[in-house]
C-alpha positions as CSV (number, residue, x, y, z in Angstrom):
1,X,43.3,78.6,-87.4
2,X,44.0,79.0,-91.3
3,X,40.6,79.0,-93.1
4,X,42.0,75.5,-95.1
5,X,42.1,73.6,-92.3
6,X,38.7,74.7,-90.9
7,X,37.4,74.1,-94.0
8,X,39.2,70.8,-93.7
9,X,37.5,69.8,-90.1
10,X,34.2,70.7,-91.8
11,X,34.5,68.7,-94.5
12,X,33.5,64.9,-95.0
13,X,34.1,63.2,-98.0
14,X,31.1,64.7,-100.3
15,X,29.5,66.2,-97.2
16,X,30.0,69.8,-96.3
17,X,28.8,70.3,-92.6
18,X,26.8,73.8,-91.9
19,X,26.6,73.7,-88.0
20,X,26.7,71.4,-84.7
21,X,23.5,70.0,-84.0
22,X,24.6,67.7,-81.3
23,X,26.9,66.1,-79.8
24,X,26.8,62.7,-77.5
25,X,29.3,59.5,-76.3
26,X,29.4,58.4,-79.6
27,X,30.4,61.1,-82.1
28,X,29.2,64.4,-83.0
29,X,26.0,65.0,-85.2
30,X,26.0,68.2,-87.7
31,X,23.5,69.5,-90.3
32,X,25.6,69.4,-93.6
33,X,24.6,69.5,-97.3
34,X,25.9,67.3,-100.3
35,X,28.6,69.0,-102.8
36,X,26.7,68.5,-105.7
37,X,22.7,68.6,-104.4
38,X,23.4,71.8,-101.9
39,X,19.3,71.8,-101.6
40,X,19.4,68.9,-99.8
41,X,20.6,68.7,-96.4
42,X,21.1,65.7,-94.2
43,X,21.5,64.8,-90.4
44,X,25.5,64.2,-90.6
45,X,26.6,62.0,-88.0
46,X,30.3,61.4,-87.7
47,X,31.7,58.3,-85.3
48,X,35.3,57.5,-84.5
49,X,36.4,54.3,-84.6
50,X,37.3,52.8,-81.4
51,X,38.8,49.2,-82.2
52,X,35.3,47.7,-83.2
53,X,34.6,48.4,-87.2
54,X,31.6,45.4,-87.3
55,X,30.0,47.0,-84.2
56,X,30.5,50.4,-85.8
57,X,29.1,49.5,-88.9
58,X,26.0,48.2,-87.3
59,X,23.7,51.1,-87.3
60,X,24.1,52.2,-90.9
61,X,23.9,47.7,-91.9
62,X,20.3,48.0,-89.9
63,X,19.1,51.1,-91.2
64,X,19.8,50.2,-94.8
65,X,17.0,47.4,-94.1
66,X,14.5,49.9,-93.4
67,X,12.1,52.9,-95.4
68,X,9.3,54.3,-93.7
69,X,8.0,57.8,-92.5
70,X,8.4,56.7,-89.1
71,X,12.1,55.5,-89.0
72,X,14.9,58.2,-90.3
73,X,16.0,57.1,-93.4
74,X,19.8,56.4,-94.1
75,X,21.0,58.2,-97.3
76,X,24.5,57.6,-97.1
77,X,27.4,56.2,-95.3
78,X,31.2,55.4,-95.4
79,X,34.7,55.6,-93.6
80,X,36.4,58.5,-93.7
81,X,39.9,57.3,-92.0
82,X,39.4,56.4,-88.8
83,X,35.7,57.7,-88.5
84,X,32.4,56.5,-89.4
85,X,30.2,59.1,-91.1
86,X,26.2,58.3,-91.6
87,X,24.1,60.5,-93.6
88,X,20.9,60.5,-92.2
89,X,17.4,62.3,-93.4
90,X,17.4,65.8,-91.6
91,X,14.6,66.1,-89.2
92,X,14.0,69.6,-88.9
93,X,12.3,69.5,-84.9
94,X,13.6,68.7,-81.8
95,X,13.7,65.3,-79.4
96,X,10.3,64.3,-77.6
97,X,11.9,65.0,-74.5
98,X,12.3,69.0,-75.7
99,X,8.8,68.8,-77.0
100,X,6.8,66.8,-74.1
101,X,9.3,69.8,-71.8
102,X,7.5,72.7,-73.8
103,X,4.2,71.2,-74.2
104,X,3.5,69.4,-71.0
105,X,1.4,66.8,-70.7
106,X,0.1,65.4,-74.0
107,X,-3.8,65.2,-74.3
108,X,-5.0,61.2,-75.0
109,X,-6.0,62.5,-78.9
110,X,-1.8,63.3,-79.5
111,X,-0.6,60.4,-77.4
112,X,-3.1,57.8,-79.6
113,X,-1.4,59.5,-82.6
114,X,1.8,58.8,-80.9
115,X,0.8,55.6,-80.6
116,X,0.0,54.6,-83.8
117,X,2.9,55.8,-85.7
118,X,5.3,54.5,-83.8
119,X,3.5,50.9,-84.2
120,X,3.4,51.7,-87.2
121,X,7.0,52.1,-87.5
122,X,7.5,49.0,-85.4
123,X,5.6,46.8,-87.1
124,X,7.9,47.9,-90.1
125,X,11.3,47.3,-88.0
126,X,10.2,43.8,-86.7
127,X,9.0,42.7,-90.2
128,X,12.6,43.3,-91.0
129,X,14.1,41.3,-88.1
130,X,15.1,44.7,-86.4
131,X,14.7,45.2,-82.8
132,X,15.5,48.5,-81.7
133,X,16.2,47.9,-77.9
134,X,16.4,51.5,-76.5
135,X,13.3,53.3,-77.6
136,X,13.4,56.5,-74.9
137,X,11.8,60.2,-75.5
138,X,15.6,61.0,-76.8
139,X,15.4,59.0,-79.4
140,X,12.3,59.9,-80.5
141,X,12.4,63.3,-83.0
142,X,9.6,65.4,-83.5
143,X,8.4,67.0,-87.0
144,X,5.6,69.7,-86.4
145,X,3.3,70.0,-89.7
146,X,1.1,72.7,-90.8
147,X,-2.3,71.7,-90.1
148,X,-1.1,67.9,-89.8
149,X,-0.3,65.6,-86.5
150,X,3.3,66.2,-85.8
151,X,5.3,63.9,-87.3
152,X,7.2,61.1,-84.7
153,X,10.0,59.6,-85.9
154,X,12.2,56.5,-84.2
155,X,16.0,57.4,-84.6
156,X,19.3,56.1,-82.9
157,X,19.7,52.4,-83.9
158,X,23.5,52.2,-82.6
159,X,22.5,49.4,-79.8
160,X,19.4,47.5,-82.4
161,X,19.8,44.1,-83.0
162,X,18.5,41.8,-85.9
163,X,16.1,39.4,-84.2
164,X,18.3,36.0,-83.1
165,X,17.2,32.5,-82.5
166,X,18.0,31.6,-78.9
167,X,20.4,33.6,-77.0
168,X,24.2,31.8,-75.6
169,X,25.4,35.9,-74.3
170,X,23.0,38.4,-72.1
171,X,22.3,41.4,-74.3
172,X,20.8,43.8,-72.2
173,X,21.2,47.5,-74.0
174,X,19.2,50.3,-73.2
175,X,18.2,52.4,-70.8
176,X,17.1,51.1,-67.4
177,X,13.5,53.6,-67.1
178,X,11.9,52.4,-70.2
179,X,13.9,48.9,-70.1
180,X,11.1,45.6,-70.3
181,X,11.7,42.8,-67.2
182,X,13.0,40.1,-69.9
183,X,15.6,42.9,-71.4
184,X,16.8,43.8,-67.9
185,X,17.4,40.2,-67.3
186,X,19.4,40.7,-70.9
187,X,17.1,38.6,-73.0
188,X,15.2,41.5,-75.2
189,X,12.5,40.5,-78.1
190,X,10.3,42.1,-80.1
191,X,7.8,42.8,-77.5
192,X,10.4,44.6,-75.3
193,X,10.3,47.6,-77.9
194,X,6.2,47.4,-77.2
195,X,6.8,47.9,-73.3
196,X,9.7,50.6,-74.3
197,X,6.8,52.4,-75.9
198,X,4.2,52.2,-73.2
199,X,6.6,53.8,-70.9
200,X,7.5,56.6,-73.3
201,X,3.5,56.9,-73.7
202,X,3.0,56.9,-69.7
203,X,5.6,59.7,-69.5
204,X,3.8,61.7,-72.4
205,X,0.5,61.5,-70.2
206,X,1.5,61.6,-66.6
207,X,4.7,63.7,-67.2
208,X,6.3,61.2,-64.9
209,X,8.0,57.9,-64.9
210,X,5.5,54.7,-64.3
211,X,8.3,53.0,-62.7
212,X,11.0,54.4,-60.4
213,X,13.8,53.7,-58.1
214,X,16.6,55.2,-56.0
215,X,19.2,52.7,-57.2
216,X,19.1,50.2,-60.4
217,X,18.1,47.3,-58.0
218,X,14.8,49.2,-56.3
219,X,14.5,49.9,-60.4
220,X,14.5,46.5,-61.4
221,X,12.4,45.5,-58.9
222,X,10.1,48.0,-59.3
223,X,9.6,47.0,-62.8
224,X,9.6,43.3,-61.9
225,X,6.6,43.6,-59.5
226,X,4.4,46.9,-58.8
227,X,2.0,47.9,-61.4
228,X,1.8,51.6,-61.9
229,X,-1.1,54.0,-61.2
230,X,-3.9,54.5,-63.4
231,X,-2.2,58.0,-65.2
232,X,-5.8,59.4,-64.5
233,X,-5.1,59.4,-61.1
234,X,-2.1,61.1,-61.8
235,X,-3.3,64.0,-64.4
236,X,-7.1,63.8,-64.8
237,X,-6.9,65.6,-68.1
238,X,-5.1,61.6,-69.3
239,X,-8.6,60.4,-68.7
240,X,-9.2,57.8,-71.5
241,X,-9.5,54.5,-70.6
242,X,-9.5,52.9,-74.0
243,X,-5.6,54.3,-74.6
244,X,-5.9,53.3,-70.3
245,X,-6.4,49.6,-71.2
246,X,-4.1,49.9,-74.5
247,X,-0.9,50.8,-71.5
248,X,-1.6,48.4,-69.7
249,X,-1.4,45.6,-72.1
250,X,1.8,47.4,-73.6
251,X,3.3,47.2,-69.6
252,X,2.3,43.4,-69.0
253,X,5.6,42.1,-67.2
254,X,5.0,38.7,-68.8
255,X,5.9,38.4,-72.5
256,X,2.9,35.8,-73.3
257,X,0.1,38.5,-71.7
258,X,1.8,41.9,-73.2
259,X,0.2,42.9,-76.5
260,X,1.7,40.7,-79.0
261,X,3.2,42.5,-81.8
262,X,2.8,46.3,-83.2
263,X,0.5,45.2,-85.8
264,X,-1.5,44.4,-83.2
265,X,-0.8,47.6,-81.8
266,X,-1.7,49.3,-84.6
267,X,-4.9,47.3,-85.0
268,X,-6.2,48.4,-81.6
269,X,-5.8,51.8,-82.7
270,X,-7.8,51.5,-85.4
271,X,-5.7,51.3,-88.1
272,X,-2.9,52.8,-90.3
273,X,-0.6,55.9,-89.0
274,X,-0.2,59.5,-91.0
275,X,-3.8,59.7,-91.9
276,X,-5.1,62.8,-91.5
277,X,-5.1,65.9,-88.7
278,X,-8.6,64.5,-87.6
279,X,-6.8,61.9,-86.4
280,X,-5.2,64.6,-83.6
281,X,-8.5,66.4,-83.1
282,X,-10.8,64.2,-82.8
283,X,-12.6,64.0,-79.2
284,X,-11.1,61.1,-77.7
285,X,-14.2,60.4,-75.5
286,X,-17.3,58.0,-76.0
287,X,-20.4,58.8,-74.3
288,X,-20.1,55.3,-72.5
289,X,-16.9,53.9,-70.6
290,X,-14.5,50.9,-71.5
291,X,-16.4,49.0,-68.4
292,X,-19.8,49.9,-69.7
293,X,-19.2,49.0,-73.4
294,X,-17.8,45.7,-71.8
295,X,-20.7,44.7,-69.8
296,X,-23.2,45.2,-72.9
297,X,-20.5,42.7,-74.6
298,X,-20.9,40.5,-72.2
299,X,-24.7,40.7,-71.8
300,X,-25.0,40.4,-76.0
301,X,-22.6,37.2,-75.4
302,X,-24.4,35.2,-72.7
303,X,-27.8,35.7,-74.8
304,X,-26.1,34.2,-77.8
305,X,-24.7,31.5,-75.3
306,X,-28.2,30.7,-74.3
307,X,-29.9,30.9,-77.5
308,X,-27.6,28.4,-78.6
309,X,-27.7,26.0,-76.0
310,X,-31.1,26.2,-75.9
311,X,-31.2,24.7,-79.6
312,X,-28.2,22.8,-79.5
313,X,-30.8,20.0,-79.7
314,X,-33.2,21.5,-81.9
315,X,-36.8,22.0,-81.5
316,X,-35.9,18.0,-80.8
317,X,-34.9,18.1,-77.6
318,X,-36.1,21.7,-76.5
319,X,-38.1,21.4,-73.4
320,X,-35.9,18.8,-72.0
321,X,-32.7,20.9,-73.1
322,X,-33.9,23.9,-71.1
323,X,-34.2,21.5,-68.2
324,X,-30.8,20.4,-68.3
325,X,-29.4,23.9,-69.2
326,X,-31.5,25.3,-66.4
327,X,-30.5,23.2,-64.4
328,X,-26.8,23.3,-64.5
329,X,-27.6,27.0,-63.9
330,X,-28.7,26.9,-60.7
331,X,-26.2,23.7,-59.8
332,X,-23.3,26.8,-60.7
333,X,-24.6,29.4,-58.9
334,X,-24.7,26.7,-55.9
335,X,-21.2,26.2,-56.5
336,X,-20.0,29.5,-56.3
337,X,-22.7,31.1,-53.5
338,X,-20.7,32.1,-49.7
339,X,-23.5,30.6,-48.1
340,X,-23.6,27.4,-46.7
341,X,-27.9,26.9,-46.8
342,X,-27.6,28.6,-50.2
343,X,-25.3,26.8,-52.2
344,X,-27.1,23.2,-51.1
345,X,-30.5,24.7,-51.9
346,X,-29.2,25.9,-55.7
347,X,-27.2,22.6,-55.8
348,X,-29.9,20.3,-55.3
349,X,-32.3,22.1,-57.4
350,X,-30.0,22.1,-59.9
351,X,-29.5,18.5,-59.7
352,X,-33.2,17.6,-59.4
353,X,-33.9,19.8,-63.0
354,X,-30.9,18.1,-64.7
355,X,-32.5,14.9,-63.9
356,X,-36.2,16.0,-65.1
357,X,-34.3,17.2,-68.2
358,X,-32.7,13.7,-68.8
359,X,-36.0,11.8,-68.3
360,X,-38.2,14.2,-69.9
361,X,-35.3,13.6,-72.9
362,X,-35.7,9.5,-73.0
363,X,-40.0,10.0,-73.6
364,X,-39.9,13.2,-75.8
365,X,-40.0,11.2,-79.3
366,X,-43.2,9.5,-78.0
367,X,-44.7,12.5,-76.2
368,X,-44.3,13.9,-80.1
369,X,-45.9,10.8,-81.5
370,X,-48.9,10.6,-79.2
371,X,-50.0,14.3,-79.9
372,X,-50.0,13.1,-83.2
373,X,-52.0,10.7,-82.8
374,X,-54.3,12.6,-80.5
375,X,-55.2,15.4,-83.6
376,X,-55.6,12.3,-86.0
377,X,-52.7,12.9,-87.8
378,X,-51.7,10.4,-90.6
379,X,-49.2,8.1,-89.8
380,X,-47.1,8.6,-92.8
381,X,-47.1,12.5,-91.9
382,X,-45.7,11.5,-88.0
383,X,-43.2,9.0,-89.3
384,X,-42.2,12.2,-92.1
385,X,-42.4,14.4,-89.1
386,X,-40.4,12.3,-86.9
387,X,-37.4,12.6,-89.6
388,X,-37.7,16.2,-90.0
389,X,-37.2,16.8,-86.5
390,X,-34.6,14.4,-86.5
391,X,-32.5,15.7,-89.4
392,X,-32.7,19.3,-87.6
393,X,-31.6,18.0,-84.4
394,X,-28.5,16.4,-86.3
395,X,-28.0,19.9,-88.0
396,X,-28.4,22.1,-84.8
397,X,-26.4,19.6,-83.2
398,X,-23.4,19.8,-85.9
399,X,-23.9,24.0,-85.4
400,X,-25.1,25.1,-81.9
401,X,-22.5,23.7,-79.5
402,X,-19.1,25.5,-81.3
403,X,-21.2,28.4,-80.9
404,X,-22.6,27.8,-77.8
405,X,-19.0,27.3,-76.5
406,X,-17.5,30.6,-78.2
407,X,-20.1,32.7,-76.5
408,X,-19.4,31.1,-73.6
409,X,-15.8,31.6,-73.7
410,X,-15.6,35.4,-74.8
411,X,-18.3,36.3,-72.0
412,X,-15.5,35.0,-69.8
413,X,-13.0,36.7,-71.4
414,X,-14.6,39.9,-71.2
415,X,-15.3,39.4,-67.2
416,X,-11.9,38.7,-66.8
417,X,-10.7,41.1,-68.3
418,X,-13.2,43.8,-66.4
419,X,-11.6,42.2,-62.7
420,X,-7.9,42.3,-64.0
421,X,-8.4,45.9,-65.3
422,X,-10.4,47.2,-61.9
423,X,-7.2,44.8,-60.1
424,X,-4.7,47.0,-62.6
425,X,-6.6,50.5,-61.7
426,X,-6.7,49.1,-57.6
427,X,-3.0,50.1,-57.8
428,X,-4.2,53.5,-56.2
429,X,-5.3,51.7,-53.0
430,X,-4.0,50.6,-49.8
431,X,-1.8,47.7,-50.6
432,X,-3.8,45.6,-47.9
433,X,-7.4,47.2,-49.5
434,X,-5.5,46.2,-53.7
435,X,-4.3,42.5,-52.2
436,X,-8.0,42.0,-51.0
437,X,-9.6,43.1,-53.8
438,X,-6.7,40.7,-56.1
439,X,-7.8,38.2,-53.7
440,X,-11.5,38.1,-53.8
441,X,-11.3,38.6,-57.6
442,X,-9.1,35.3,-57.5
443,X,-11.9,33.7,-55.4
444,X,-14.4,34.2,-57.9
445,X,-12.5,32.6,-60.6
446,X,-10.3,30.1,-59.0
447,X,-9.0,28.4,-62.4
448,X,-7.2,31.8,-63.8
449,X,-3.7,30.9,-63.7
450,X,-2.8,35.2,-65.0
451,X,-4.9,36.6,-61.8
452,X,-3.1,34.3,-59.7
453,X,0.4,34.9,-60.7
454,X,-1.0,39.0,-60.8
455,X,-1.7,38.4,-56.8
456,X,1.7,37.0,-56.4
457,X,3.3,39.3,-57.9
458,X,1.3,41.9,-55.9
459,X,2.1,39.8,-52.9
460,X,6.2,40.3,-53.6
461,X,5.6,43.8,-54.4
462,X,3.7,44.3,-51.1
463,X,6.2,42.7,-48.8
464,X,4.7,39.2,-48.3
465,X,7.3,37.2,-49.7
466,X,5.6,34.5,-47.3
467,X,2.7,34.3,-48.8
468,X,3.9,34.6,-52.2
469,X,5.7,31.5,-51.7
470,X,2.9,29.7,-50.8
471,X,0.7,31.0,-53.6
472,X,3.2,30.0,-56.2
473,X,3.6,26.6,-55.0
474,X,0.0,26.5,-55.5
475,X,0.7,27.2,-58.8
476,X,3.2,24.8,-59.3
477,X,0.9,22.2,-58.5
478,X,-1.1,22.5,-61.4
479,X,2.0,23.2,-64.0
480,X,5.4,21.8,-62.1
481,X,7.1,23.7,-65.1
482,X,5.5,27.3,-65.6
483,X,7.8,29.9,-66.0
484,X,6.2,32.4,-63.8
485,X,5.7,30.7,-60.9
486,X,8.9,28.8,-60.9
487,X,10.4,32.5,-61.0
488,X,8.2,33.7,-58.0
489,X,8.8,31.0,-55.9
490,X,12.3,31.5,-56.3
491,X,12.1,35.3,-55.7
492,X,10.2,34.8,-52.9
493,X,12.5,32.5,-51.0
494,X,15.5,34.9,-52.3
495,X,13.5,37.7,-50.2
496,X,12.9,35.4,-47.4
497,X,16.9,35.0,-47.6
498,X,16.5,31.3,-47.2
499,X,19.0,31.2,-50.1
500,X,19.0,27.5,-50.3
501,X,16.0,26.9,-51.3
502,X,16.0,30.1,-53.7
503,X,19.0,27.9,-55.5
504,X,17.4,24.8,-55.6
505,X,13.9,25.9,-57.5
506,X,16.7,27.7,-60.0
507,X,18.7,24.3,-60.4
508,X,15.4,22.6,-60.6
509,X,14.3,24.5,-63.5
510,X,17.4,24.7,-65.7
511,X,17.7,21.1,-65.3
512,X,14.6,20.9,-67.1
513,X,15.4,24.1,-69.6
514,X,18.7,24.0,-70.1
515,X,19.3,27.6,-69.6
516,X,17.5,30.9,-68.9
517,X,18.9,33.8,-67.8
518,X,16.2,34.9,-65.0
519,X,16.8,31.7,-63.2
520,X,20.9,31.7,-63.9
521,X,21.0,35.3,-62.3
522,X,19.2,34.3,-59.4
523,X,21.2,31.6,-58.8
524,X,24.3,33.4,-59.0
525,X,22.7,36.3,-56.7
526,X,22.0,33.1,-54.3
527,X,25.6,32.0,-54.3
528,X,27.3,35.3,-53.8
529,X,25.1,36.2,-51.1
């Protein structure tokens, strides 16, 4: 070939390419340098044009949007006949798939740094109305630095999306293995790039997928229902149950449990990406667990909860408050005892303490006032008293019981969030010894709509489609319109094949929504079947 025409072929516009650095569905990528700065080379990534110039043109409209270390940066782009050429910021690494191949599995310390740069990077994107919808180990680019973390940086935004109201078209993208529930039923959001990055994080641990299936359907369902091991259990050098706990939030199949945003993300992690190399080194490790740091929580909590109910009254109303408070103590632990003999023994004393509390309550002021009296105090200095105690009692009153009641509901909080995470890491069991476990944890606390619809899912994932039917109906007695259940029941009857019925919650629901693409699919599934 004459050396004009190669010259030709290698030439694009300003752009004068060096060498092929890759080469994929969608065009060819090659390292190439500008004709007037020859120091600076760039990523050059050349697209032909196939009939759609807007879709084309998306990529280079997003990345224009964007500028941060964690996102390749756009320097140029244009049409070049019939072709599309982006200049992109040359990364001079390799893919996180190469690098997680060479390195193996990634210790916590790297994977935390990870982490927090690619929140970092998201929080960035979605500030911007970007979602990038196929975040994968591919499109993932690693820097390695001298002495510093490695640099991760987010590339590919050829299937992104600016953030849209509600959806009229599915929009699925992706790729199936690190795809979220809602963005394999094609309805992606922000949050779907958070579960895209769990996964990639899981895989970076374990070395191996967290959810997996010999066709896209035992995929989807997969995803949809079974919660993956503990990656501990899967490479004890991942032990870290801090990064443990931040996976599992990141993997939450509902959108309204998953961590909320990548600032939050980021937050968790302690704060701002591309600090320092300590930030790779640093032992990973506290001397105590996640559980055991949780437990003192919840110990500090329930003293506060105490102390403050004890003076919610002031020093008023303290004996007879501790009455009442004691009381309704023991009238709880009735409540909740397995024993028959035992919870009417703690119920009735319960009962009989709250009522010595109440009394005690109506005669206080005068038991004040007649030992008073009894010392020979003056009357002007019990009537002053008298309004003292009074004007604290209002006070206390006005403070005690918000704090009281925040104590109160962290300390919950915490416990529940002890049982779902031992329910999360009881993945590794038997599936009847994990569903026993779910269940006795759902014993305990009865009013926790998320453990419930985690044991139904469990149930669907386990082969009891039976008994998840019954358990979301339960469900849909106390909300006739959550989402969740509405979805489980339906799922359920679809894997009982009583098709029927599995169309009829669906054309229950979108009555009342209007339209949601879970329930549509279902329906259609229903109907073809």
């Amino acid at each position: 070939m004459p050396e004009a025409a190669t010259e030709r072929q290698l030439r694009f516009g300003p752009y004068v390419a060096e060498r092929e650095l890759g080469r994929g569905a969608h065009g060819v990528v090659y390292l190439a340098r500008h004709q007037d700065r020859p120091d600076a080379r760039v990523a050059l990534k050349v697209v032909e044009n196939r009939g759609n110039l807007d879709k084309l043109l998306l990529e280079p409209e997003i990345l224009s949007k964007l500028r941060h270390p964690g996102i390749v940066a756009l320097e140029d782009y244009f049409l070049d006949g019939d072709r599309l050429i982006v200049a992109l910021e040359f990364i001079a690494g390799e893919d996180l798939k190469a690098y997680a191949a060479r390195r193996g599995t990634l210790p916590p310390s790297e994977v935390r740094e990870f982490l927090r740069q690619m929140a970092a990077a998201l929080a960035h994107a979605h500030a911007a109305g970007v979602l990038h919808r196929d975040i994968k180990l591919t499109n993932i680019l690693v820097a390695e630095q001298a002495g510093q973390p490695p640099r991760f940086v987010l590339t590919d935004f050829g299937i992104s999306r600016i953030a849209e109201g509600i959806q009229v078209a599915k929009h699925a993208g992706g790729t199936y293995l690190f795809m979220a529930p809602e963005q394999l039923r094609g309805r992606p959001e922000k949050q779907s790039d958070l579960w895209a990055l769990g996964v990639v994080a899981y895989v970076l641990l374990t070395g191996r997928q967290p959810f997996q299936g010999g066709t896209v359907a035992e995929l989807s369902q997969a995803v949809q229902f079974t919660v993956p091991p503990p990656p501990a259990s899967i490479a004890p050098s991942a032990t870290d149950e801090e990064l443990e706990r931040l996976l599992y939030g990141l993997l939450e199949k509902q959108v309204t449990a998953r961590t909320p945003s990548a600032d939050e993300l980021l937050k968790q992690l302690g704060g701002s990406a591309f600090a320092n190399a300590a930030a790779i080194t640093a032992s990973p490790a506290a001397a105590i667990t996640f559980d055991e740091r949780t437990r003192t929580q919840i110990a500090r909590h329930w003293r506060w909860f105490w102390v403050s109910a004890a003076l919610l009254t002031g020093l008023y109303g303290l004996v007879p408050q501790l009455l009442v408070l004691s009381g309704a103590f023991l009238f709880y632990r009735g409540q909740s005892a397995t024993l028959a003999v035992r919870q009417w023994l703690f119920s009735l004393a319960g009962l009989a303490l709250m009522g010595a509390g109440t009394l005690v309550s109506l005669v206080w002021p005068y038991v004040i006032l007649f030992g008073m009296a009894a010392v020979g105090a003056p009357g002007d200095l019990a009537v002053i008293t008298l309004i003292a105690m009074t004007l604290l009692a209002v006070v206390c009153g006005l403070t005690f019981p918000y704090l009281a009641f925040y104590h109160f509901g962290q300390a919950h909080r915490l416990e529940r969030e002890i049982n779902l995470r031992r329910a999360v890491t009881g993945s590794t069991l038997a599936p009847s010894e994990f569903l026993a476990l779910l269940r006795g944890f759902l014993d305990q606390q009865t009013e926790d709509v998320r453990l419930h619809q985690r044991y139904v899912e469990a149930l669907l994932a386990h082969g009891h489609p039976d008994e998840a039917a019954v358990e979301a109906r339960l469900l849909l007695e106390n909300d006739p319109y959550d989402f969740t259940a509405s979805l489980q029941l339906a799922q359920a009857y679809f894997d009982l094949r009583l098709y029927r019925l599995c169309q009829k919650v669906c054309d229950e629901y979108l009555a009342v929504a209007g339209y949601s693409f879970e329930f549509a699919d279902l329906k259609q599934q229903c109907v073809q079947t």
